[in-house]
Steps between C-alpha positions, in 0.01 A plus 500: 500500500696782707683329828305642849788593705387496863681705743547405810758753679760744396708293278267131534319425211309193418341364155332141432581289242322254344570185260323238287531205697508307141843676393611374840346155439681496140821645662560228740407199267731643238735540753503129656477382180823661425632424819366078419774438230801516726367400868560212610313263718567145648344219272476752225757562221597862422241686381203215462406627860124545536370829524278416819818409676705809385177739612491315801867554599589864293097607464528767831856624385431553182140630550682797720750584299265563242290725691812696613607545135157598385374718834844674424442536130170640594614716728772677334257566250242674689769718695646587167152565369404751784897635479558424855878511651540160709711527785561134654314166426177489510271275736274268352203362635206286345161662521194329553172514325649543118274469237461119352805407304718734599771528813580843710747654675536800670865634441570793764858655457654882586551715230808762452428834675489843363835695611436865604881661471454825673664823472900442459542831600372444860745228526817498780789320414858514652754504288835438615842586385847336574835628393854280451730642658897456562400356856247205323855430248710456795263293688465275197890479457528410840240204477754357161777544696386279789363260216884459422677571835734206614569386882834436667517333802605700836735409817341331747557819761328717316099537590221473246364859390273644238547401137688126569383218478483242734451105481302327832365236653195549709253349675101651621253393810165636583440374869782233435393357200662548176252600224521491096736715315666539880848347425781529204865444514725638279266806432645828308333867504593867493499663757282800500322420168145406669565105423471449852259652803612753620557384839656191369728745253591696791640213684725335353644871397837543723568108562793351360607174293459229776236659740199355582224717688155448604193737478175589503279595212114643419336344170284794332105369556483544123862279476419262176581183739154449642594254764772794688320760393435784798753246737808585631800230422824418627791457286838367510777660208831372483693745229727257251603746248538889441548648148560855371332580237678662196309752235653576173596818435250695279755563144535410175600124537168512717309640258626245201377217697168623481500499157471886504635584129804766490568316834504847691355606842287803345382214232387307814336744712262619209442154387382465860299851467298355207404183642403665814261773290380184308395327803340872674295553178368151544445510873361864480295404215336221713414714771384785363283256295319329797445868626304565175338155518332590861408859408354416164256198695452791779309728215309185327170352525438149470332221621737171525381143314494232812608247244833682371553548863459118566729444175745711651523339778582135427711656265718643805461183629656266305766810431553430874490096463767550226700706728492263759607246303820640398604559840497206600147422666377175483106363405428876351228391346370419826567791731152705573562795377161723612365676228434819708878569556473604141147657400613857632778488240357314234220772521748786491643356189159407327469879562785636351488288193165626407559844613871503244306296256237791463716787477744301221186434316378848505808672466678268264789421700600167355861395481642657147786275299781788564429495861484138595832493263656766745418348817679199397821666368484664854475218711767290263771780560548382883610164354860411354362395152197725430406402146462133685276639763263656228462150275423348838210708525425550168477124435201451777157569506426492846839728594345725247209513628638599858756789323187606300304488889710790610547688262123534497539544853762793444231666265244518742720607789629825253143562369400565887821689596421728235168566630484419826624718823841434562743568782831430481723358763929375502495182640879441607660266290559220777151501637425455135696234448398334841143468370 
């Protein structure tokens, strides 16, 4: 007989299901008999229990499992029957008034959506543009050389400036009371190199190897240290130590202890070039991907499965849990996390996943062998032993699985440039890299 699919909203459809309450009858009593040759029971010896005292103990467990197995056999079959698309669990309720000898449920899920893509062409994306120039080479020079710079230590006479570093002992009060985090000794930083507040850097700028000097500073209300937050402190600095720092000198020895082959500073400069384009492709790639994402949801119709949504979201949540964890926080699995910090998210995502799965589906976008193959030798060559890199990958499913994510990801974004309006803009290569 042809399954009756109710429906009850957009995407809420229910169905009832029914069973012979014999085949759950025989279901249970084969299963306790089963279950009667290894339990065990006080005055009884293994498996010489009687089966009124295993019913009596495993009867209600073993009675519902059974139903689950066989409402969800049943189920499955009657969704496959009227080639429905199940998006989430379904809930299951028993129904009243079934026919004699027989049990029902009513079984009310969602069901997948139909995805409207509209016209690409209507589309706006931003697409943005960075270039590598000699400025980004010199800037990235300048960041290895202060990797390997060395300090010397200074006469006492001469006052603490930009660039040195300085070792102190200090000490914080709000209102007279020292606070957490208020008080080191023996402390280094660089002056000038945002370590510090600003304020704080400021000060002990000019003073010299034995002073000591009191002053006032403002915590930022959005300062990380919750307690002096949005307070004003007072601090004592005494200055123990000042050191000048030394840079090497950009040449060839420099260059050979990079590991720069040919050891020359040309060699250097455009190995430095090509992992700077490496890392722009990457970085442009990502944004001008999530511009496509958000203009390819703006021209698509959909309506959004509750239960992905609600999937989705204790997904994020124990993502978050897991997070927690590693830094540190204590009784994570205990924290109340509210659901609603991520449903807005969660939705966008259930959104986008449909809305990409759609247009792959239609427009045959899959991942092919030669590209998933190319994305790996390009993300291997930023690493000192690439063919390593690529058995790493190539050796695990689930990394796989992610490479194979974006490149799918990369398709779509390219199918939608191609069609889609597109403005160009030249993002400048430090804002890019600030993002």
């Amino acid at each position: 007989m042809a399954v009756q699919v109710e429906t009850l909203d957009k995407l809420e459809r229910r169905i009832t299901l029914s069973l012979p309450a014999a085949t759950i009858a025989s279901e249970v009593e084969s299963r306790l008999r089963r279950l009667s040759r290894t339990v065990k029971a006080d005055g009884f010896r293994p498996g010489k229990v009687p089966m009124s005292v295993v019913s009596q103990r495993y009867g209600y467990t073993v009675h519902s499992e059974v139903l689950n197995d066989k409402v969800g056999q049943v189920f499955s079959e009657a969704v496959t029957e009227a080639k429905l698309r199940v998006a989430g669990p379904p809930r299951i309720t028993e129904k009243e008034g079934a026919p004699e000898g027989e049990v029902a449920f009513d079984a009310t899920f969602e069901v997948y959506p139909e995805v409207k893509i509209g016209d690409l062409s209507t589309a706006e994306v931003e697409r943005v543009t960075t270039e590598v120039g000699d400025e980004a080479v010199d800037k990235t020079l300048d960041i290895l050389r202060k990797q390997r710079r060395t300090f010397q230590q200074r006469p006492a006479v001469e006052p603490a400036a930009v660039g040195d570093r300085v070792t102190i002992d200090f000490a914080g009060t709000v209102d007279g009371v020292p606070f957490d985090g208020g008080k080191a000794e023996a402390f280094q930083f660089v002056i000038g190199e945002g370590q510090m507040l600003e304020q704080f850097d400021a000060a002990v700028r000019g003073m010299k190897t034995g002073d000591s000097k009191t002053f006032p500073l403002q915590f930022p209300a959005d300062y990380q240290g919750k307690d002096v937050a949005g307070k004003e402190a007072d601090f004592m600095v005494t200055l123990k130590k000042i050191e000048t720092q030394h840079l090497p000198e950009v040449d060839e020895a420099f260059a050979k202890s990079l590991g720069i082959g040919g050891g020359t500073v040309e060699a250097l400069r455009a190995d430095i070039r090509k992992n700077l384009e490496r890392e722009v492709k990457f970085r442009i790639q990502a944004r001008n991907k999530a511009s496509v994402m958000d203009a390819l949801v703006k021209v698509s119709e959909l309506e959004v499965p509750k239960a992905l949504v609600a999937g989705e979201t204790e997904r994020m949540i124990e993502d978050m849990r897991a997070d927690l964890k590693k830094r540190g926080m204590k009784d994570v699995e205990n924290a109340q996390l509210p659901a609603e910090m991520f449903t807005g998210q969660a939705e966008k995502r259930v959104r986008l996943g449909l809305v990409v799965g759609e247009l792959v589906r239609s427009q045959n976008l899959q991942a092919k062998p030669e590209q998933l193959q190319a994305h790996i030798e390009e993300l291997s060559q930023s690493y000192e032993k690439p063919a390593e890199v690529m058995r790493w990958y190539l050796s695990d499913r689930q990394r796989m699985a992610d490479v194979e994510g974006v490149v799918v990801e990369n398709n779509v974004a390219n199918h939608v440039l191609e069609r889609a309006k597109v403005t160009d803009k030249s993002v400048p290569f430090d804002e890019l890299m600030a993002n």
